[in-house]
C-alpha positions as CSV (number, residue, x, y, z in Angstrom):
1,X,0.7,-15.9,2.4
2,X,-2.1,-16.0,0.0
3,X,-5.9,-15.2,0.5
4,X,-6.9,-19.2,0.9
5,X,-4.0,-19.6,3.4
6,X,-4.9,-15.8,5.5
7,X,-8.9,-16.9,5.4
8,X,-8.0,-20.5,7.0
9,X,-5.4,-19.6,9.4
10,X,-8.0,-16.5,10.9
11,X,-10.3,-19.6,10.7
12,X,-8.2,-21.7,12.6
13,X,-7.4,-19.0,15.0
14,X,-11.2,-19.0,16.1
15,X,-11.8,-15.7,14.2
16,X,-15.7,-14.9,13.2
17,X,-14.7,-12.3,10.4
18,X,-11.5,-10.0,9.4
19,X,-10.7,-7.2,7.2
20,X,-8.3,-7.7,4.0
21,X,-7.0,-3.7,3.0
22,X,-3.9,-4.0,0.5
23,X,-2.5,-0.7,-0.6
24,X,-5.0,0.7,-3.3
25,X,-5.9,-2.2,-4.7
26,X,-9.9,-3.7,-4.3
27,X,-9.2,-6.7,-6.0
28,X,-7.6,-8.9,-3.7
29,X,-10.7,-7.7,-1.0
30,X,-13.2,-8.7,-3.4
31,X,-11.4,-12.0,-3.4
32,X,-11.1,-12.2,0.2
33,X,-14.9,-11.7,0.4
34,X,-16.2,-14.5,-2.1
35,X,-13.6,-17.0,-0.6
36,X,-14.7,-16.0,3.0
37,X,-18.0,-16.9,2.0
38,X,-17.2,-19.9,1.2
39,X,-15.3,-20.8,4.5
40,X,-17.9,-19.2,6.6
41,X,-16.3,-16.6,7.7
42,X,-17.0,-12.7,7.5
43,X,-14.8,-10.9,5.4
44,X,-15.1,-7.0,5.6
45,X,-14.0,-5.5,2.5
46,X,-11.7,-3.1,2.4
47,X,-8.3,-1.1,1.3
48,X,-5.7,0.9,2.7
49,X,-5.3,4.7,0.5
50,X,-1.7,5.4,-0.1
51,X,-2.1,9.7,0.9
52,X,-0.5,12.8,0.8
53,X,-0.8,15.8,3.7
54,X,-0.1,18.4,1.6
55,X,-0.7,21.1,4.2
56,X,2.2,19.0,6.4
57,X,4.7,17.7,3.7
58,X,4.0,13.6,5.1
59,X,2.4,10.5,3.8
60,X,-0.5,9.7,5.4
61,X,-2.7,5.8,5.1
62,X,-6.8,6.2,4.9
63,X,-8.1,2.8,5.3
64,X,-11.2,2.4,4.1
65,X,-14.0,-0.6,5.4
66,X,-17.8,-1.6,4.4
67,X,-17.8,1.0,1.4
68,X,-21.3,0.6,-0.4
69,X,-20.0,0.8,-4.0
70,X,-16.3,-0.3,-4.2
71,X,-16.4,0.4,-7.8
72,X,-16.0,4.3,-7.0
73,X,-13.0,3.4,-5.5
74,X,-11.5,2.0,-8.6
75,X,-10.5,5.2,-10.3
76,X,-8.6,6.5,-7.7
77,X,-6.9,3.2,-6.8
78,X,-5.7,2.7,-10.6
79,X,-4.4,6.1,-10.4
80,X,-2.1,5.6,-7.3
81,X,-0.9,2.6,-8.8
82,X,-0.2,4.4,-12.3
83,X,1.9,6.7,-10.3
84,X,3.8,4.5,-8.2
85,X,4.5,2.4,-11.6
86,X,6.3,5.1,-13.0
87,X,8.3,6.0,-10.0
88,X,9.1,2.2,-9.8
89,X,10.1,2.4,-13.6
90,X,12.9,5.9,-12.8
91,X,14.0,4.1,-9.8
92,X,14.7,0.6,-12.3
93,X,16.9,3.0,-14.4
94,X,18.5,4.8,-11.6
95,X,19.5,1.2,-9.6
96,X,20.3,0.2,-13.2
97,X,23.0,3.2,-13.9
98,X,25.0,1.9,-10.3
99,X,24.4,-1.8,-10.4
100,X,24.3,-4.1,-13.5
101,X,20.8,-6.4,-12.7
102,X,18.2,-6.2,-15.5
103,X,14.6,-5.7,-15.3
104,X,13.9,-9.2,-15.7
105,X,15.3,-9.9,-12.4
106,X,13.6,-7.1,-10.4
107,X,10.5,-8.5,-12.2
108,X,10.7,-12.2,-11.0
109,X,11.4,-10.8,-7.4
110,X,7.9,-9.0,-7.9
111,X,6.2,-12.2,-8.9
112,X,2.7,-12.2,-7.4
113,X,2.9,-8.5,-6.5
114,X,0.8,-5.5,-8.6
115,X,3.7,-3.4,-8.7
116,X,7.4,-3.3,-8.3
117,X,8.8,-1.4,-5.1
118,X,11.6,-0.8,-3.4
119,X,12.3,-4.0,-1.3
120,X,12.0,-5.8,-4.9
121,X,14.8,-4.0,-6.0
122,X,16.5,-5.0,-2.8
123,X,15.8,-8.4,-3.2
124,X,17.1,-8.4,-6.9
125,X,20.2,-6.6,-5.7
126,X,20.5,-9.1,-3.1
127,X,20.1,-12.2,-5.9
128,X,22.7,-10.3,-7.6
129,X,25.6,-10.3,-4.4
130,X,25.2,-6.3,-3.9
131,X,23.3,-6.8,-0.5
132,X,23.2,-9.1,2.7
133,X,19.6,-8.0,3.5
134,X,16.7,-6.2,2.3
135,X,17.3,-3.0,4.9
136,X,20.5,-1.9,5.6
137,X,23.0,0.1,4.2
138,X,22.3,0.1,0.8
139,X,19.2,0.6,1.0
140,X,19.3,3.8,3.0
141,X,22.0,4.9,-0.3
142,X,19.5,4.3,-2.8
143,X,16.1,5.1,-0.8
144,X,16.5,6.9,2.3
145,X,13.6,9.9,2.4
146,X,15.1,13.0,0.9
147,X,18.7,11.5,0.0
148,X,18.3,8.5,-1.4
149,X,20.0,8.8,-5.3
150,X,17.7,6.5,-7.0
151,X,14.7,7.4,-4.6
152,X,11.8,8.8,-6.8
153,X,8.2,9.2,-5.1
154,X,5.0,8.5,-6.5
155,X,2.3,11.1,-6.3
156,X,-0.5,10.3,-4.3
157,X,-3.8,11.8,-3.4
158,X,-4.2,14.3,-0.9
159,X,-5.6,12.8,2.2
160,X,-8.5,15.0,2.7
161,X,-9.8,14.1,-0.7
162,X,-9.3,10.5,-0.3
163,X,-11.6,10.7,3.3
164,X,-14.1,12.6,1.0
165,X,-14.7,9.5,-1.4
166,X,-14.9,7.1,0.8
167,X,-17.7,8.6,2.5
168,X,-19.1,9.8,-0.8
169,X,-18.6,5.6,-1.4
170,X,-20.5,4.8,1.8
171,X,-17.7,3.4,3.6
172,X,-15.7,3.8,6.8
173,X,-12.4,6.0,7.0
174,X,-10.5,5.4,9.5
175,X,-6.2,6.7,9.9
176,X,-3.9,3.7,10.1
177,X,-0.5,3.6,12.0
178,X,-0.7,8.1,12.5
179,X,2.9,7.1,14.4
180,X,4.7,5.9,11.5
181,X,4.2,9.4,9.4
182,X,3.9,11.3,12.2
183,X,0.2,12.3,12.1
184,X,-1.4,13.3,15.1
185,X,-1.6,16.8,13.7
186,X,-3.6,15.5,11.2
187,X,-5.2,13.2,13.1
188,X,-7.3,15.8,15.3
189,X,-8.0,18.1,11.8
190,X,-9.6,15.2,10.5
191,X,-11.5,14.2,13.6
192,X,-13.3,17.1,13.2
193,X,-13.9,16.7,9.2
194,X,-15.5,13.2,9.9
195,X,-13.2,10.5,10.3
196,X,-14.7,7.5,11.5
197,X,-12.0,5.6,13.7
198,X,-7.9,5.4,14.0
């Protein structure tokens, strides 16, 4: 769905204003917010931080909302996605060494996306007859957490830093989803550091 099509169905929906976070990306915010405009309706700028716990081992997501100067988010966000480029790029060559697809169609499966990840792969495996669905089987060969032969992580920024320039930004942190990575832990350490909401 793109930004037009989100901004009129929360229209539609009765909404008076939403958030749009996309993983360490401003851009498609800063889109969001010009287009709201024009649709009269309120669009809180945001993005979602793609973290690392470093003291736990786990992922952690930092979302962050109504930051003063996105632009000193920018850095940080081009980094992440720098990283997760050239993980995409080892895992291409790893699916590659199993699996005869070529980049090109991995690539046209990412159409529309900043980066390639996993479920592109997937998809392009699927194109290809290797797979029935995106999460299954296969999948957990090639990318299951700690196993996975053509799994190769990006590295991301530690959480605590992340919290630290948001607020040094102006803006809101708040934890998303702290079940999914298992973060309550963390949750209550950074509580007490200054995070704004879960």
């Amino acid at each position: 769905m793109g930004i037009e099509e989100l901004i009129a169905v929360a229209k539609r929906r009765g909404l008076s204003a939403i958030s749009v976070t996309d993983h360490d990306t401003t851009a498609a915010a800063t889109r969001a917010v010009v287009i709201g405009r024009r649709q009269e309706l309120t669009v809180i700028h945001g993005v979602e931080f793609s973290t690392f716990d470093t003291q736990r081992g786990r992922k952690a997501h930092i979302l962050c909302y109504l930051c003063d100067t996105p632009d000193r988010l920018e850095g940080m966000c081009r980094r992440t996605n720098d990283s997760r480029k050239k993980a995409a790029m080892a895992m291409v060559r790893k699916v590659m060494r199993y699996y005869p697809i070529t980049p090109d169609l991995i690539v046209k499966c990412a159409t529309g996306s900043t980066n390639i990840y996993k479920q592109h792969i997937m998809h392009a495996l699927m194109d290809a007859g290797y797979a029935d669905s995106i999460y299954g089987e296969l999948y957990d060969k090639l990318f299951a957490p700690g196993q996975g032969s053509a799994l190769v992580e990006a590295e991301y920024p530690d959480t605590r830093e992340i919290m630290d320039l948001i607020h040094s930004a102006g803006g809101i942190a708040v934890l998303a989803h702290p079940g999914v990575y298992d973060s309550y832990d963390l949750m209550q350490e950074l509580v007490e550091s200054g995070l704004d909401g879960v």
